[in-house]
C-alpha positions as CSV (number, residue, x, y, z in Angstrom):
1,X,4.4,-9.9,32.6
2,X,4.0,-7.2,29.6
3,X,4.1,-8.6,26.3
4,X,6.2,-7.2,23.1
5,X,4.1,-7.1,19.8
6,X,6.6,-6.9,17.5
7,X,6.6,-6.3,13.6
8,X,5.6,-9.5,11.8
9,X,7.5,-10.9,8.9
10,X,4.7,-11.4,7.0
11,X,6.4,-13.2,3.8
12,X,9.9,-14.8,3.6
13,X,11.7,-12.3,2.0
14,X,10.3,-9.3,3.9
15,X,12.6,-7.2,6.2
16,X,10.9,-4.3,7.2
17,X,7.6,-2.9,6.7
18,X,5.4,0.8,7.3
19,X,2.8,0.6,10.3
20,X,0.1,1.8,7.6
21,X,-2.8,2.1,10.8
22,X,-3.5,1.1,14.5
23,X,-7.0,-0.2,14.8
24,X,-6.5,-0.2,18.6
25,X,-5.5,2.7,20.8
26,X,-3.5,2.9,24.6
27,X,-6.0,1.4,27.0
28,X,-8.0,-0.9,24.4
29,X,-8.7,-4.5,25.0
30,X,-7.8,-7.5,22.9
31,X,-8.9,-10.6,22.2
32,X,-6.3,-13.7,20.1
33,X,-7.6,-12.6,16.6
34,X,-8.6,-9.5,16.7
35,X,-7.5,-6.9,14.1
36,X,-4.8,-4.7,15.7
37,X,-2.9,-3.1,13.0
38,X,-2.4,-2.7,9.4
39,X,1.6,-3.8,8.0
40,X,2.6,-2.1,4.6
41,X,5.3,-3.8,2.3
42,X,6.9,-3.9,-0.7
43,X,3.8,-6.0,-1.8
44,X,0.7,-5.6,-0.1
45,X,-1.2,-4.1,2.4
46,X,-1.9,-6.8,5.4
47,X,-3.8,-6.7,8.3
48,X,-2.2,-7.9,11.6
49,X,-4.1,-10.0,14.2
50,X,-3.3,-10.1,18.0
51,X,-2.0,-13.4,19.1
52,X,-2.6,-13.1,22.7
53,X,-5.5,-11.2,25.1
54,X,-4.9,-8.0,27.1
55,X,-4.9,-5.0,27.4
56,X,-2.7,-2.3,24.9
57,X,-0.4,-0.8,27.3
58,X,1.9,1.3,24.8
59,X,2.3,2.1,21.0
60,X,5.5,2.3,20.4
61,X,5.3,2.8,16.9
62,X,2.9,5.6,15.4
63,X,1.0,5.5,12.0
64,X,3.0,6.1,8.8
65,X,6.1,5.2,10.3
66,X,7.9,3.5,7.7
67,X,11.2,1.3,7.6
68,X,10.5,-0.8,10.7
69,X,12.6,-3.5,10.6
70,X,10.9,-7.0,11.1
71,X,10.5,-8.3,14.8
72,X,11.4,-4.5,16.1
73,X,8.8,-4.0,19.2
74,X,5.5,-2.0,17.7
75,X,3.5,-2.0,21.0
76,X,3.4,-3.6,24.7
77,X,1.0,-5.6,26.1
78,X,-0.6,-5.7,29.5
79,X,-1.9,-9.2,30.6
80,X,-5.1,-9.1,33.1
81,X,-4.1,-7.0,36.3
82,X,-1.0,-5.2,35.2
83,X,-0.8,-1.5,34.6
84,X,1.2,0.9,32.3
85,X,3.8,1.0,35.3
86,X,4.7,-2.9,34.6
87,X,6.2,-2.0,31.4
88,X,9.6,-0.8,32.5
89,X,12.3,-0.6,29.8
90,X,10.2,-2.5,27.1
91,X,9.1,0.7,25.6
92,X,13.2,1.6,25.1
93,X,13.1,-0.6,22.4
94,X,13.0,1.7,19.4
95,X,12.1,-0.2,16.3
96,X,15.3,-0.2,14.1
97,X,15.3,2.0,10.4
98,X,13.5,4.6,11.9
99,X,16.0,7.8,11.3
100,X,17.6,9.2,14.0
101,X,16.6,12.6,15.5
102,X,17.8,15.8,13.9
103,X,18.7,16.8,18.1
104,X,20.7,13.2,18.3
105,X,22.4,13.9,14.9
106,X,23.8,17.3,15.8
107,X,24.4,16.8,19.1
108,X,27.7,14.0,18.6
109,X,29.5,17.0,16.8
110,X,29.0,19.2,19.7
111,X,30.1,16.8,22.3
112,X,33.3,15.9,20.2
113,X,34.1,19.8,19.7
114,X,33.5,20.5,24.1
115,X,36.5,17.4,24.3
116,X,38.4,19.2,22.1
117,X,37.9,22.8,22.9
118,X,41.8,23.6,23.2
119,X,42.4,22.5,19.9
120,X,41.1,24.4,16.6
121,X,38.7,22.4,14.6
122,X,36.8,22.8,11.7
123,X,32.8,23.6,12.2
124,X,31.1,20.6,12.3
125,X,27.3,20.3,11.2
126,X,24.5,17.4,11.0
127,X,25.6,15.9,7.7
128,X,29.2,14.7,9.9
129,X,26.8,12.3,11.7
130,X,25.4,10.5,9.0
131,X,22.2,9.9,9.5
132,X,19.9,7.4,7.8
133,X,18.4,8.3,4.6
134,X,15.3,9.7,4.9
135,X,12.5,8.7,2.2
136,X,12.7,11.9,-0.5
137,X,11.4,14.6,0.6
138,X,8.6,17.4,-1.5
139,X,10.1,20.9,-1.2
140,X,7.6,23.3,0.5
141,X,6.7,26.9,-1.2
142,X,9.0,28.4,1.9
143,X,12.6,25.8,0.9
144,X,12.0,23.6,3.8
145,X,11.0,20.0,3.5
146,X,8.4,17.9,4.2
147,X,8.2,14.1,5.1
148,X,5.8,11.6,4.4
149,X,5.0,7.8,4.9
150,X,4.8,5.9,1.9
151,X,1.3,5.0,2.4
152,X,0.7,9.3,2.6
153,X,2.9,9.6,-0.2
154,X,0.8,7.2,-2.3
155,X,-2.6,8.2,-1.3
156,X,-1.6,11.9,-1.7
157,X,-0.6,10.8,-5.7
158,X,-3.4,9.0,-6.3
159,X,-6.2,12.4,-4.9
160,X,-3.6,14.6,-6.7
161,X,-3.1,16.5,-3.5
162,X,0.3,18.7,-2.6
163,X,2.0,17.0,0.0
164,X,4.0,19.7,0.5
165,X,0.6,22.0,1.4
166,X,-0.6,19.5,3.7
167,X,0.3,20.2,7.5
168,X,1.0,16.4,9.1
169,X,0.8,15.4,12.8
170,X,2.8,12.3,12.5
171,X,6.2,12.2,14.4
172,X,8.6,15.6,13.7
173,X,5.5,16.9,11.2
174,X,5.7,13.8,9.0
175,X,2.6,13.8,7.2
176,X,0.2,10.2,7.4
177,X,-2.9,9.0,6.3
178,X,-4.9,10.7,8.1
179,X,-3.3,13.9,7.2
180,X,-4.0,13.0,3.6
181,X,-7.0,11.9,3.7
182,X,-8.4,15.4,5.8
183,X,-6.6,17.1,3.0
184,X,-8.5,15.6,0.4
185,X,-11.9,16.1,2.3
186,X,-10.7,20.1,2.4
187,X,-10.5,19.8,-1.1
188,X,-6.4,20.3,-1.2
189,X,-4.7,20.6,-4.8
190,X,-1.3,19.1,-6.4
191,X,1.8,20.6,-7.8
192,X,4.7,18.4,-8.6
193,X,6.4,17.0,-5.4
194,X,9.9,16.5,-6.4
195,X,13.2,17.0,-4.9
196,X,15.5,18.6,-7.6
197,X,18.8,17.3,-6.1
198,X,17.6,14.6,-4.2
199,X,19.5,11.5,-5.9
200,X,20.1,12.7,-9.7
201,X,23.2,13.9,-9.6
202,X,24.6,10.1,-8.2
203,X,22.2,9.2,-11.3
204,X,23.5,11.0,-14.3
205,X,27.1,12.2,-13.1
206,X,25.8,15.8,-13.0
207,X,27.2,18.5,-10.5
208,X,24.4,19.4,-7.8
209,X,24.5,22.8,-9.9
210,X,23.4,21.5,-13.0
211,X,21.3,18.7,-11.5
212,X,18.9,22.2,-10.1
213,X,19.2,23.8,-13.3
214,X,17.7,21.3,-15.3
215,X,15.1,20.9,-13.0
216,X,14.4,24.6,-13.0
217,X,14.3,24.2,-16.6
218,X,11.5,21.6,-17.0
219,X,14.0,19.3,-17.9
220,X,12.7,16.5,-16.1
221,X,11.1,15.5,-12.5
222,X,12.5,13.3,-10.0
223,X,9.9,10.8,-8.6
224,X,11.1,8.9,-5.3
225,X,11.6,4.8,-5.9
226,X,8.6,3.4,-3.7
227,X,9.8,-0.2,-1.5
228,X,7.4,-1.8,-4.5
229,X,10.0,-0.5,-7.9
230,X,13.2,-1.6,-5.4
231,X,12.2,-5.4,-5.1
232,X,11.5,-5.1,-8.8
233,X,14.6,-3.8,-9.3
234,X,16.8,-6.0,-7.8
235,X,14.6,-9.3,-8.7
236,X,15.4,-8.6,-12.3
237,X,18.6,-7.1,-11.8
238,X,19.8,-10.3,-9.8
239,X,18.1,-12.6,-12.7
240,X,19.6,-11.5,-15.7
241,X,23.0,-11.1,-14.0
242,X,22.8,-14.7,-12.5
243,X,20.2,-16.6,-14.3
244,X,21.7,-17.5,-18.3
245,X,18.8,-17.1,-20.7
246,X,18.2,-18.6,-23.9
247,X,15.0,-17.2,-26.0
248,X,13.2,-19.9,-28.3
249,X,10.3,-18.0,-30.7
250,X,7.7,-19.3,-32.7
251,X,4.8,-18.6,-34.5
252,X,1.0,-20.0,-33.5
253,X,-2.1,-20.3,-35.9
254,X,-4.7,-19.0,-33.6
255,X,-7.9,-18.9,-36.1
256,X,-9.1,-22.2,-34.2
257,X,-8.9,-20.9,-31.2
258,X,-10.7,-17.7,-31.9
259,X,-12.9,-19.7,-33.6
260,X,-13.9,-21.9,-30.1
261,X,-13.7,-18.7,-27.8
262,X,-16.5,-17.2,-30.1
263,X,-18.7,-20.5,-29.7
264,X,-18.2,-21.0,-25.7
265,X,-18.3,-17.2,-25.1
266,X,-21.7,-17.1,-27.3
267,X,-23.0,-20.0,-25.4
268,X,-22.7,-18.8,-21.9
269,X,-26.0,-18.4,-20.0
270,X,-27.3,-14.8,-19.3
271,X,-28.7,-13.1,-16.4
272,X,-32.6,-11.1,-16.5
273,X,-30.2,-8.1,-17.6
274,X,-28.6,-9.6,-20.6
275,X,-25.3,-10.5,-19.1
276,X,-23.3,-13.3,-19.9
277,X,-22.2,-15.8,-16.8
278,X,-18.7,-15.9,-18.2
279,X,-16.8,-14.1,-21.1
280,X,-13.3,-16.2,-22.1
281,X,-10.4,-14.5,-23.2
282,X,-7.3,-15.1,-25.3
283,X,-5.2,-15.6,-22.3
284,X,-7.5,-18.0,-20.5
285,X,-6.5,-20.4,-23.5
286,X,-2.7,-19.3,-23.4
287,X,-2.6,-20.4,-19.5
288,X,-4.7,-23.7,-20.0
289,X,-2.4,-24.8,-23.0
290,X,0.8,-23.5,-21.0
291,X,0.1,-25.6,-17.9
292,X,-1.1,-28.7,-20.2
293,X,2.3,-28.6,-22.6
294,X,3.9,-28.3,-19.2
295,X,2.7,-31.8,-18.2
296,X,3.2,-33.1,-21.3
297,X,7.4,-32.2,-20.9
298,X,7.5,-32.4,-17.4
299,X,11.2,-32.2,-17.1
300,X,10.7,-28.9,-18.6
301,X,8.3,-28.2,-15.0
302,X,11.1,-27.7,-13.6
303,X,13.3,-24.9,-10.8
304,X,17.2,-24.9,-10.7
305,X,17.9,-24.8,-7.1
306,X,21.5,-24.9,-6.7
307,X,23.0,-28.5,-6.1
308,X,19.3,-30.0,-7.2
309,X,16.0,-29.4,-9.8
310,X,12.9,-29.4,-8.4
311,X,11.1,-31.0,-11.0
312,X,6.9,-29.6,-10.1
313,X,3.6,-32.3,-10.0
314,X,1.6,-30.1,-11.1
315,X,1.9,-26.5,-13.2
316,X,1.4,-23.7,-11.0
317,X,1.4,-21.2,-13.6
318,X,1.9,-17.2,-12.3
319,X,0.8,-14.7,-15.0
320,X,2.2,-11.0,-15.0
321,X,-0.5,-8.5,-14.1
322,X,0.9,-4.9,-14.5
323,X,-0.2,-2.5,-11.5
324,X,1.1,1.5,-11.3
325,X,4.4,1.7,-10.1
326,X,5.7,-2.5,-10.8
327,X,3.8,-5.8,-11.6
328,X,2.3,-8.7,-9.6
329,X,2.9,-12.4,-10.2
330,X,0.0,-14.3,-8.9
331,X,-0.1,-18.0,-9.3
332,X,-2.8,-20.4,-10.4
333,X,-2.3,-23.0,-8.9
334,X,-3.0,-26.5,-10.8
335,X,-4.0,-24.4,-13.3
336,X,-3.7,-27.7,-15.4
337,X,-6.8,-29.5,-13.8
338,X,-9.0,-26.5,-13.9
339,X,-11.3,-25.4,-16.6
340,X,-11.0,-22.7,-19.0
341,X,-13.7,-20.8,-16.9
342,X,-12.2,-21.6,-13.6
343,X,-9.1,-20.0,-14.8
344,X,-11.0,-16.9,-16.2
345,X,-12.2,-16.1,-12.9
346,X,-9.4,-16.7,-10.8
347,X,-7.0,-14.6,-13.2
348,X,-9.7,-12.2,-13.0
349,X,-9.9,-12.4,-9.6
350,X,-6.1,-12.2,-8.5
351,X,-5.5,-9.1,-10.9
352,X,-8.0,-7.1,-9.3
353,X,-7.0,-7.9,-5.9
354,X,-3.3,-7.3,-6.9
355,X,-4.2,-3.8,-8.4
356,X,-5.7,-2.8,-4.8
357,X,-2.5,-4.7,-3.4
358,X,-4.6,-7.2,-1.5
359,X,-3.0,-10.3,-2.8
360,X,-1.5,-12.8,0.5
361,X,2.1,-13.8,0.0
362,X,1.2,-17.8,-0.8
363,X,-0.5,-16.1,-3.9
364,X,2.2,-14.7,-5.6
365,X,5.1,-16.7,-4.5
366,X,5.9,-20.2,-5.9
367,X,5.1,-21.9,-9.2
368,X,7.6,-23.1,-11.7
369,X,6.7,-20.6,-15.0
370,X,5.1,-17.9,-15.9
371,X,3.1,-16.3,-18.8
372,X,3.1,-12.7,-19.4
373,X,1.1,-11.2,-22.3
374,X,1.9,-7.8,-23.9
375,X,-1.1,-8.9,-26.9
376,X,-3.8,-6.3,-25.9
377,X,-0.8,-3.5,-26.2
378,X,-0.3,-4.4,-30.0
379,X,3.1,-6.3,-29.2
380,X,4.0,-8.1,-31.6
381,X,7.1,-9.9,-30.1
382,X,9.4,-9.5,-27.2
383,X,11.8,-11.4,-24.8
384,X,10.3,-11.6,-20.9
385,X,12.9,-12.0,-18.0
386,X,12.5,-15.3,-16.0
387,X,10.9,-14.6,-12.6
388,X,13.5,-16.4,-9.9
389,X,12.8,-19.3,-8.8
390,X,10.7,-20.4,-12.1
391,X,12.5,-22.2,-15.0
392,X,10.8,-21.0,-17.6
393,X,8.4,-17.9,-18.3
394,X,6.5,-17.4,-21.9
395,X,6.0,-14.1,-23.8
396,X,2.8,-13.9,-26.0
397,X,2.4,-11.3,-28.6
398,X,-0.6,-10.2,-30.0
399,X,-3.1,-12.0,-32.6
400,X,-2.5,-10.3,-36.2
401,X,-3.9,-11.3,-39.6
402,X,-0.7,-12.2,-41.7
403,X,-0.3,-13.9,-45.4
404,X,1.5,-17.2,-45.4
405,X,2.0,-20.2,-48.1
406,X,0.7,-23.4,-47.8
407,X,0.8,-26.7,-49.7
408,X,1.9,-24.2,-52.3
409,X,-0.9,-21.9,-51.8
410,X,-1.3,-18.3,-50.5
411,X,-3.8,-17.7,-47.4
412,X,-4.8,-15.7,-45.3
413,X,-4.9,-16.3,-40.9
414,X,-4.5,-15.0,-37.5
415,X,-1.1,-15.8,-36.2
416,X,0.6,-15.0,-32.9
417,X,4.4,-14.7,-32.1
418,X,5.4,-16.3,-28.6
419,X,8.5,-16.4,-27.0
420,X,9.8,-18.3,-24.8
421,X,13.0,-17.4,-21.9
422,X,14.6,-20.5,-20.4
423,X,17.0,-20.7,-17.3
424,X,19.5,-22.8,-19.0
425,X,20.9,-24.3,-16.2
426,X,17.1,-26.4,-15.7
427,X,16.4,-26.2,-19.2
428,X,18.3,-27.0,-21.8
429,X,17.2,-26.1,-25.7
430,X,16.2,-29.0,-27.4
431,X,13.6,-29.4,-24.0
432,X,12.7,-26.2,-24.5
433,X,12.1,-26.6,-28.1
434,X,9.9,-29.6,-27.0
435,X,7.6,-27.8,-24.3
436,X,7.0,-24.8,-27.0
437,X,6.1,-27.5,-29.8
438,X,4.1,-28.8,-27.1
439,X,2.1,-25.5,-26.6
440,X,1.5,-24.7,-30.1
441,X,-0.2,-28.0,-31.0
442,X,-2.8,-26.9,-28.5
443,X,-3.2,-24.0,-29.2
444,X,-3.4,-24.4,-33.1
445,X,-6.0,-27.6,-31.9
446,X,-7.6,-26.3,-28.9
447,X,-10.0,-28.9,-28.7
448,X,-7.5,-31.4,-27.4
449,X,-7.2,-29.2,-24.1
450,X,-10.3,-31.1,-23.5
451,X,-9.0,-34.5,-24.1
């Protein structure tokens, strides 16, 4: 019998997803582990392997559709020696979060006012039916709107191309990827894409009046919240309002560790064309000596999770890795038994693959702390928000010549301000205190991350 393909959940916490691109078409035959589709989320951009063999006997679900909720029917298929005719009712199963119909939403008010027709009633228009929020919409030149995928959206801002000049062949006219990417080989141009009422006036308390206006004005734009800036959003938002934070801050001598960074990154081998095999940074160091002081307080590795603490073996350590639009988490894992060059590479590694969102869900999620360093910005000191479910997450400033007395004398070194956030409820200060002395001794003496 026909089989339902149906949207994958393709992390824990994911609950609907864009069909980005089919790599199959109506009439194709698969094999268990071949490439079918491509899933966007709030994350990444995966690709999705068949499970079983046949043949595709319906796409339910074009490209650039977004908000398909997980497990919603995507496609149908046919085993060996059924046809498109076995398929019955299976393509009625409309993926959920897709908005309804403009014809569906004004058609309820008309059969309401044909049961009514004796009595006088107000006109009724589209907006009575409520439909489901559509994704922000770019004006055209001629008032109307035009919809787009996310994926579009984002491809369109990155080519600086005019969504609203781009004619799309996706369902209703929504514009997809492939209108996008036609565009830019025609050589299409930008203008700002912005609704001027769409969500401000909810915003800022302004009438819909003043809300255009402004925007008329130059006052400001209006730039759509991508699925991406939402889980952001709420992440944070749900950890400072339930997670109770306590900031410990110290200062670290860092002119030893410069010091050692210069002498391994001037002994590295170089290739025929002068290149080094490896080039250490400050934060490789900062992520060795976090995971080590970790495992030297390793009631401090710890996760509150609820009626228990998880108390971690070993410090997976996630660093912060900024990307347009939100930030990235990515773990090392056992970043406490690697070396300072296997870290280098697999930060470097993980941050370009999270830039290009190509990161898998096991590498971002997990860990018990995280590091996140605002240094090479010229930060001096801040206060980070703990990522849920770690216990802990460390804020590095940047490295800074400063005066200080010692033994009575006035000198001269490179210092840097760290902070550390705690969940108190895992974490408690004077621990804290201990785990951050723990840090700076290595640091200050990076030779006994060696030891």
């Amino acid at each position: 019998m026909p089989i339902n393909i149906t949207m994958p959940a393709l992390s824990p916490t994911m609950e609907e997803g864009t069909l980005a691109k089919w790599h199959v078409k109506e009439g194709d035959t698969v094999s268990s582990g071949d490439v079918i589709a491509e899933i966007e989320t709030d994350k990444a951009t995966m690709e999705v392997e068949a499970v079983d063999e046949g043949t595709i006997g319906k796409i339910l679900v074009s490209e650039g559709s977004e908000n398909v909720k997980v497990n919603a029917v995507i496609a149908v298929l046919l085993e060996e020696g059924e046809s498109a005719d076995n398929i019955g009712d299976a393509s009625a199963e409309k993926p959920k979060g897709d908005a309804p119909k403009a014809e569906e939403a004004t058609d309820q008010p008309k059969a309401e006012t044909s049961k009514a027709s004796d009595t006088p009633k107000a006109p009724t228009s589209s907006a009575d039916a409520k439909p489901a929020p559509e994704p922000l919409p770019a004006p055209r030149a001629d008032g109307k709107r035009v919809f787009a995928s996310p994926l579009a959206r984002r491809l369109a801002k990155e080519a600086g191309i005019d969504l609203s000049a781009v004619s799309g062949t996706g369902p209703k006219g929504r514009v997809v990827k492939a209108d996008v990417e036609k565009a830019k080989k025609d050589g299409a141009t930008s203008k700002p894409a912005i609704s001027p009422t769409a969500g401000a006036p909810a915003a800022t308390g302004m009438s819909k009046q003043q809300v255009i206006s402004l925007y008329e004005e130059g006052t400001y734009d209006i730039v759509p919240n991508d699925g991406m800036r939402k889980t952001v959003a709420a992440r944070l938002t749900e950890s400072k309002q339930t997670v109770p934070h306590f900031y410990l801050t110290l200062d670290c001598n860092i002119d030893a560790l410069m010091k050692a960074r210069e002498d391994i990154n001037s002994a590295a081998p170089k290739s025929k064309e002068g290149k080094p095999a490896y080039k250490l940074s400050v934060n490789d160091f900062i992520m060795k000596a976090w995971a080590l002081a970790l495992q030297q307080v390793p009631q401090a590795n710890a996760t509150w999770a609820g009626d228990s603490i998880l108390y971690h073996h070993r410090s997976d350590v996630a660093v912060a890795v900024a990307i347009p639009g939100g930030l990235f988490t990515p773990v090392v894992k056992s970043c406490d038994t690697k070396s300072l060059r296997q870290i280098s590479d697999e930060v470097k590694d993980l941050a370009t693959r999270a830039r290009s969102k190509k990161l898998a869900p096991h590498e971002y999620q997990g860990g018990s702390s995280s590091v996140s360093n605002l240094g090479m910005f010229g930060i001096k000191h801040f206060g980070a928000v703990i990522n849920p479910p770690h216990g802990t997450i460390l804020a590095v400033g940047a490295g800074e010549e400063r005066v200080y007395a010692e033994n009575g004398e006035i000198k001269t070194g490179n210092f840097m301000t760290v902070t550390l956030s705690c969940d108190h409820r895992s974490v408690d200060g004077a621990l804290g205190a201990e785990l951050l002395s723990a840090f700076k001794a290595l640091i200050e003496t990076p030779v006994m991350m060696l030891a």
